[in-house]
N, C-alpha and C positions, 0 to 999 in steps of 0.2 A: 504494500500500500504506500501513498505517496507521500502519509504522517512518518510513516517508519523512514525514507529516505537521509541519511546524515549531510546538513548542508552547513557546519559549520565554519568550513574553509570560509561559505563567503556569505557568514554571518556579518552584521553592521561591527562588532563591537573588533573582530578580525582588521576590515576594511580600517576602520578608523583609527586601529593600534598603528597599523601598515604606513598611511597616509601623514601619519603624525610624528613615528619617525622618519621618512622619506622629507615632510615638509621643514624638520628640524636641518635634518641633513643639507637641504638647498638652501637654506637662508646661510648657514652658516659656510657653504662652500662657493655660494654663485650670488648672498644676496637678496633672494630671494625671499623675500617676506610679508605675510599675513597674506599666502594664498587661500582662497576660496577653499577648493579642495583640490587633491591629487588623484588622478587615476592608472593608477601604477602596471602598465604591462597587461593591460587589458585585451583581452581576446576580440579576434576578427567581430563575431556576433556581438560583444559587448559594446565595439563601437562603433558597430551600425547602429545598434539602438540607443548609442549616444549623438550620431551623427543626427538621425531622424528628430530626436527629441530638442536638438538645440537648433535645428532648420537650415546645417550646414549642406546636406546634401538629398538626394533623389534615390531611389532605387528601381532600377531599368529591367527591363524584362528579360528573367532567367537570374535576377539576382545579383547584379551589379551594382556599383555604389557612386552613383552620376555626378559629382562638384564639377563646379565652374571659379574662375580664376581672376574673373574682372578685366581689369585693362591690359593686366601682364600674362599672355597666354604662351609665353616664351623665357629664356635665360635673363639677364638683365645685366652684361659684360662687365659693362662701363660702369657698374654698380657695383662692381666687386674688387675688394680690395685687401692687403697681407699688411698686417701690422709690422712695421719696419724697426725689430728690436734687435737686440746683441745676437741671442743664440741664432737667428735666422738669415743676420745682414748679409753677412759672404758667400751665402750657400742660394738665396732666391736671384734669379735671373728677372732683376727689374726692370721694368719698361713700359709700355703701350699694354700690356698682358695683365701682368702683376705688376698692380701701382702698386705704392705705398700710404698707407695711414698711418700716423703717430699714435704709440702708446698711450698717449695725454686725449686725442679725440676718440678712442677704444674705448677710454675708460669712463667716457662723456657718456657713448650712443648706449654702452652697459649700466650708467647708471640711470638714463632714461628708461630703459628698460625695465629694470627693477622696480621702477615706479610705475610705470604703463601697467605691471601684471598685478599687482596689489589688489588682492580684492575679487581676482580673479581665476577659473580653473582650467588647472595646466593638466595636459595630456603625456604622460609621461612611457618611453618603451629605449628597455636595458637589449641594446644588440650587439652585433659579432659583426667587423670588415675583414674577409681574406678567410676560406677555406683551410687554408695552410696553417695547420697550429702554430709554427713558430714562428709565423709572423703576423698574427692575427692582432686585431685592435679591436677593441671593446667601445662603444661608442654610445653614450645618452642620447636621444631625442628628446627633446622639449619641447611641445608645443601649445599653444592657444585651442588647436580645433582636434577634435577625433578623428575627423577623415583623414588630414594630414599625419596624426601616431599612426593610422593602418596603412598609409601611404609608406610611412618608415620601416613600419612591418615586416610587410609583402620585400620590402626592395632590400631589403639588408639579411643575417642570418639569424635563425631566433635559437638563443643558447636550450631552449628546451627539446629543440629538435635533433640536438646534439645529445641529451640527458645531461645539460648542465645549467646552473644558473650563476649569473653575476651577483657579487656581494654589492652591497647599497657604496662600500667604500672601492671599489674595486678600480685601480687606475685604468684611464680612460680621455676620450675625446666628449665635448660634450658639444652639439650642436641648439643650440637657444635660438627657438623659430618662435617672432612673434611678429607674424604677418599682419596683424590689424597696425602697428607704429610705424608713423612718417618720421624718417627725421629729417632735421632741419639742417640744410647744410652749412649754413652760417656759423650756426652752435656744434655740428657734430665734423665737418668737415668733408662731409661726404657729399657728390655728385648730385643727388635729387636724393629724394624721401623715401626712395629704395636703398636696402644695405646689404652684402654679402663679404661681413666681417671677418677674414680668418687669425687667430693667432697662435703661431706653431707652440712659445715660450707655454703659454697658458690656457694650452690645449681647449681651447674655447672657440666655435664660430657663432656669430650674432646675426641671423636672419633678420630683417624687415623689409615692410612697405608692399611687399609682393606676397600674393597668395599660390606663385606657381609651385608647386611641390618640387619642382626638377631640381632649384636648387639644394635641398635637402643632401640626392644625391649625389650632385658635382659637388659639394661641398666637400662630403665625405671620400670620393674620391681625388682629390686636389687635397686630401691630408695623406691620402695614401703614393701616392703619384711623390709628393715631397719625404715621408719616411722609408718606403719599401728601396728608392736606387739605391739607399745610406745603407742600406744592407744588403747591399748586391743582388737585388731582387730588381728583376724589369717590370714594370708598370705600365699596362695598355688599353689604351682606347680603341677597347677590339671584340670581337665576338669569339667564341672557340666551342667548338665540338669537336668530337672522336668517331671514327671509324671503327666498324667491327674487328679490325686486325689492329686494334691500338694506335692506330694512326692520328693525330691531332692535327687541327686546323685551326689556325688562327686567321680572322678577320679584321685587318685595320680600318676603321674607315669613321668619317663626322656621322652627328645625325643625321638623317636622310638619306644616306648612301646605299643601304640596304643590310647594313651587317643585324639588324632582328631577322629578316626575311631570310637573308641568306642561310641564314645558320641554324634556322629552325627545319631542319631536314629531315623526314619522318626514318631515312637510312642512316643516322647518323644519330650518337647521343649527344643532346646537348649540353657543354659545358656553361654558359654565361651567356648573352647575348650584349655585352657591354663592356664591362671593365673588370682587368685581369694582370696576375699576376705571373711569372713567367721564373722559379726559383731553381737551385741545380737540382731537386727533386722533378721538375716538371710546370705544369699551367693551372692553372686554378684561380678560380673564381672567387672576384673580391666583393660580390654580391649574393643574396638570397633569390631573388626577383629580376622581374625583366620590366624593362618602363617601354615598348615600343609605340610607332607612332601608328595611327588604325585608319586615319585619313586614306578614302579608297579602298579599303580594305575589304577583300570577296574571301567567302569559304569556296569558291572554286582555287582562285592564287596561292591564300594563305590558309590553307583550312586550320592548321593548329594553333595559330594565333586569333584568327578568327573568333574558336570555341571560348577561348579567353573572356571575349567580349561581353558572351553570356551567359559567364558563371559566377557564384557568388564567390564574394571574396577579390573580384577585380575590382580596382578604384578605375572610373573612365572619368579624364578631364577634356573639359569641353568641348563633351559630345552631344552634336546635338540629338536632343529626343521628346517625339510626342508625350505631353506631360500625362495625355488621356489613356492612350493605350500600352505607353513606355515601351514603346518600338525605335529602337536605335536607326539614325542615318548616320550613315558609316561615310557618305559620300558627301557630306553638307561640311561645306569649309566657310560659310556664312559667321563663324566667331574664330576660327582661324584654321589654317593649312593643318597646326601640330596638334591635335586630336591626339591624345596619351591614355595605353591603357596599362596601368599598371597591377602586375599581378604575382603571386610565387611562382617562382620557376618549375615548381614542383604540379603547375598545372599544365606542363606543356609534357604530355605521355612518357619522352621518350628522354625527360632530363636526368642528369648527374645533380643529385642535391645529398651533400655540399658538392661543389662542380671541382672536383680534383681530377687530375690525368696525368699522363706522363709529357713525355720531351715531342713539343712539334715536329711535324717531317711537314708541312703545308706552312706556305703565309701567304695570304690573299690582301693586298694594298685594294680597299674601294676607291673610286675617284668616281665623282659626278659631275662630268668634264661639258659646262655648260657653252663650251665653245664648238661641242662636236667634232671635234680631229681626233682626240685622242683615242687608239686604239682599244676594241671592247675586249680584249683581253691581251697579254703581252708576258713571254718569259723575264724575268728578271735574274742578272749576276749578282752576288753580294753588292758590289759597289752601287748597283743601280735601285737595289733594294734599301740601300742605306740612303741613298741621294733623296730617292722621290720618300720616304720616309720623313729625313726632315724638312722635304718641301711639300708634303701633306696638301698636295693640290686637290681643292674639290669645288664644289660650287654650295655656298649656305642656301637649304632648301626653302622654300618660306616658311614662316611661321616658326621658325626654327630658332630665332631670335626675334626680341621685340623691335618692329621695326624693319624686319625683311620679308618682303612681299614676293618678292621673284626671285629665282637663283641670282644669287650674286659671287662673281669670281672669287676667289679666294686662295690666299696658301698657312694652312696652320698648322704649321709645326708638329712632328712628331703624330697628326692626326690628330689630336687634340691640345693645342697649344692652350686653351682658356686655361685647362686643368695642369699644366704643366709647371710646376714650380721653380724646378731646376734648370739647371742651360741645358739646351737641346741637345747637344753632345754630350750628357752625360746617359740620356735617353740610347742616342744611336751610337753608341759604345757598347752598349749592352747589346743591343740586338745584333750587333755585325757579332761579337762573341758567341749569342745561342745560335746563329744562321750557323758561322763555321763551325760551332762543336757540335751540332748536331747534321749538318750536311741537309740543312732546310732545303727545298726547291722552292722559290717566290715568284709572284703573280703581281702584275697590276691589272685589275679589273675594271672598267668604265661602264657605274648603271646611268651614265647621264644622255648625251645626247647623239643622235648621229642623221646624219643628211642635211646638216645645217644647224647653227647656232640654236640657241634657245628665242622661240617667238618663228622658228622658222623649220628647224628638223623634227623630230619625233625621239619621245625617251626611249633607251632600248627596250625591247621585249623583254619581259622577264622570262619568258621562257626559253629566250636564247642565253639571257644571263643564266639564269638554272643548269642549261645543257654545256658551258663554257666554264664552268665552276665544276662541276661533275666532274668533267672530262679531265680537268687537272687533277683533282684530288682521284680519280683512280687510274690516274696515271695511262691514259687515251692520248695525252699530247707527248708523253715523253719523247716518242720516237718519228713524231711529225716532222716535219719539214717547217725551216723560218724563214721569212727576208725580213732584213732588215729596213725597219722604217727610215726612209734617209732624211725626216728633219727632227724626228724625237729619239734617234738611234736603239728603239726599242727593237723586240725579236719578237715577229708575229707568226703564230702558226698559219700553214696556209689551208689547213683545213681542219674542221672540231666536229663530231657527231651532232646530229641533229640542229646542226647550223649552218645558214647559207654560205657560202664561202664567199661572198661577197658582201656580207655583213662583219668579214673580218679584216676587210680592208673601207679604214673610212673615209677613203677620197673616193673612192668608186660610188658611195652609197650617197653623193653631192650631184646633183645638178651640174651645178658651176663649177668648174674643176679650179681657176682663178681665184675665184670665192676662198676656196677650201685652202688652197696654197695660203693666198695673204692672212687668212683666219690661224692658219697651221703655225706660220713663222709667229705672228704676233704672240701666240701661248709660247712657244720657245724663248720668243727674250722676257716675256715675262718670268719664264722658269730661273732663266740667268741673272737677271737684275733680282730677281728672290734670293738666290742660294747666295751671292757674294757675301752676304752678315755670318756664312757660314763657312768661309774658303777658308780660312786661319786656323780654323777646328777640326777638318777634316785632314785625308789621305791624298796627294794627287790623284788616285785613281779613282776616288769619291769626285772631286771633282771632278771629272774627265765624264763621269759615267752617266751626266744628263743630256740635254741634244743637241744633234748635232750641227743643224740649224743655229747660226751666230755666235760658234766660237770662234 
């Protein structure tokens, strides 16, 4: 009978012992004082029916969990900034990337914050960065809203999945998200009323002004990305799975490139679809959860991410949906291009959770080459795999940032320069090392344009991307036949199963062959007027190894 039931785990007088050391503990470590109440580590269903009951979000049909995000339905770059102190000065690579903030304005936007939360109930969830025991980071989320703690959830690893839990003192990273506070930048020194505070000394990052969840994420990866090089660990803005014969593949590529899509491969088990780490043990996943972008998104293309969409326990940002019958448009980019579904990894059939493996034999560089020259697939040498590596050519998708509407050119670093703390060459040092100790074969793969620029060609198929990724990871192209591209000096195959052979050469696949020429050279010197901040750092043969076109 349901009197006899024992519920005293989560009895009130439990909850409130819980809450009350927990609320001691934050005042006294972060600050934090006369909150409302805490909700410590609270389960999926818990904060849905927290979510419902404070009118922070929706529930979509099959049990998804619908928030929307306001003005910022994107990163917010220019808003993020690395507190500029002793333990960290020599080692961050300052610039346009990673500004700097003073300790003195840190300790302003912190103490507005402490006041902003007074009063008020914090969502609190104790998680796990990095598969890899021995270099795994313990990490608090703080936040204002429950959707956002199930957002942190899903995307990071939950120590009980493991059969362990974190102590209330347990050293750590603590991420302090409170997305309802503008600050003022007069008073706090920051860029506008949006914040992405990091400070490595006092393992603290200070969210505001923005309700996008994403930053949560890069947040936490941009403290891994800065601690895992210092331990000889490479850190990547990459996707990875495994082959049934132990085979790993690693996916470089920005958002929008395709590394959730690609990698989600029902023949393959998934390691991560995002960021990773790369140790002399092997690859593994510095998350729990996959955050992919769902815009356009069919169960014929995508079926496994698809199913994501609608099951419980997925948070979906700004998607739109009938409020009446909670029927998902998957295809309505009316509040933005980046439509986010964030979910456990352990909802896609065929994952590794935690996402450990061994030593890659695959690296797939994505590039979504919104100029259209670039070849849709391409062998790469170590030197040219290191080259396009730190010239991380892609085109930013929309929506992908606030403020970008249409592909825009781009070269970022290492494939994800936001997140990059360190000098770039401390990045492609590592990786030229795992390439030659493990005898990697590399790929540069193009999901962006061919037959003409953007506004004028067409994206590739995915079905030829699919069948051109295949073919390399089972080893179909090894004994193909190449020419050489004579203005990007790349090695194209001249023929890939279940692709047109004319689809692997992208001047052919142009109209205007002049067009395609002058289009061709202009991405080459822009290649070269890119990589020169990096000719001091590298090998001559690094440099030597981008195109050929205007040396």
């Amino acid at each position: 009978m349901l009197a006899s039931v024992q519920v005293d785990f989560f009895s009130m007088e439990n909850i409130m012992t819980v809450n009350t050391k927990l609320s001691a503990h934050l005042e006294a470590t972060l600050g934090l004082a006369q909150i409302k109440d805490i909700f410590w580590n609270q389960s999926a269903p818990a904060l849905y029916e927290a979510a419902m009951r404070r009118g922070e979000a929706h529930v979509g049909k099959g049990g998804t969990l619908v928030a929307y995000t306001g003005s910022f339905t994107g990163r917010a770059p220019n808003d993020k900034f690395i507190v500029d102190e002793a333990s960290s000065h020599d080692k961050v690579w300052w610039g346009e990337v990673n500004k700097g903030i003073s300790e003195e304005n840190f300790d302003k936007v912190l103490k507005s914050a402490q006041a902003f939360l007074s009063g008020k109930d914090l969502f609190v969830q104790d998680l796990l960065a990095g598969a890899d025991p021995t270099t795994e980071l313990p990490v608090r989320v703080i936040t204002q809203y429950a959707w956002h703690a199930l957002f942190a959830q899903n995307m990071f690893i939950r120590p009980a999945d493991l059969q362990r839990s974190l102590g209330m003192d347990e050293p750590r990273f603590t991420i302090l998200h409170v997305p309802d506070m503008q600050a003022d930048p007069e008073q706090h020194g920051t860029r506008s009323g949006a914040f992405i505070l990091l400070n490595f000394a006092r393992k603290l990052v200070i969210i505001g002004g923005t309700h996008y969840a994403g930053e949560i994420k890069k947040s936490v990866f941009s403290i891994m990305n800065y601690l895992l090089p210092q331990q000889g660990v490479m850190s990547m803005h990459a996707s990875a799975n495994v082959g049934k014969a132990g085979d790993v593949a690693i996916l470089f590529g920005l958002s929008g490139t395709g590394k959730t899509t690609l990698s989600a491969d029902p023949e393959r088990l998934l390691i991560g679809d995002d960021e990773h780490g790369w140790s002399d043990q092997g690859v593994f996943n510095l998350e729990g959860g996959c955050y992919a972008k769902v815009i356009n998104l069919s169960a014929e293309a995508e079926p496994l991410i698809y199913a994501t969409t609608h099951q419980f326990g997925t948070v979906l940002e700004n998607t739109v949906m009938d409020m009446d019958s909670r029927e998902l448009n998957l295809d309505d980019a009316s509040l933005t291009e980046n439509t986010r579904a964030c979910y456990p990894i352990t909802q896609i059939p065929n994952a590794l959770y935690p996402g450990k493996a061994g030593h890659a034999k695959h690296i797939i560089m994505l590039t979504c080459d919104a100029f259209g020259v670039l070849p849709p697939i391409s062998k790469l040498t170590t030197s040219q795999a290191m080259y396009h590596f730190l010239s991380g050519y892609t085109a930013k998708v929309a929506g992908t940032e606030k403020g970008v509407t249409e592909p825009t050119t781009t070269f970022s670093t290492c494939f994800g320069a936001p997140f990059m703390a360190l000098h770039p060459s401390v990045y492609a040092d590592l990786l030229g090392e795992k390439i030659n100790q493990n005898k990697v074969s590399c790929w540069l793969l193009n999901t962006g344009w061919s037959g003409g620029p953007y506004g004028v060609g067409n994206r590739m198929k995915i079905r030829h991307t699919r069948a051109m990724l295949n073919a390399a990871l089972q080893g179909d192209l090894d004994n193909v036949d190449t020419r050489t591209d004579p203005i990007f000096g790349l090695n194209i195959p001249v023929s890939c199963p279940d692709v047109p052979n004319e689809v692997l050469d992208p001047a052919s696949t142009w109209a205007d062959k002049a067009a395609y020429q002058a289009k061709a050279n202009q991405l080459a010197a822009a290649f070269h007027q890119n990589f020169a901040r990096f000719a001091d750092y590298v090998t001559e043969e690094v440099r030597n190894a981008g195109p050929l076109a205007g040396r």
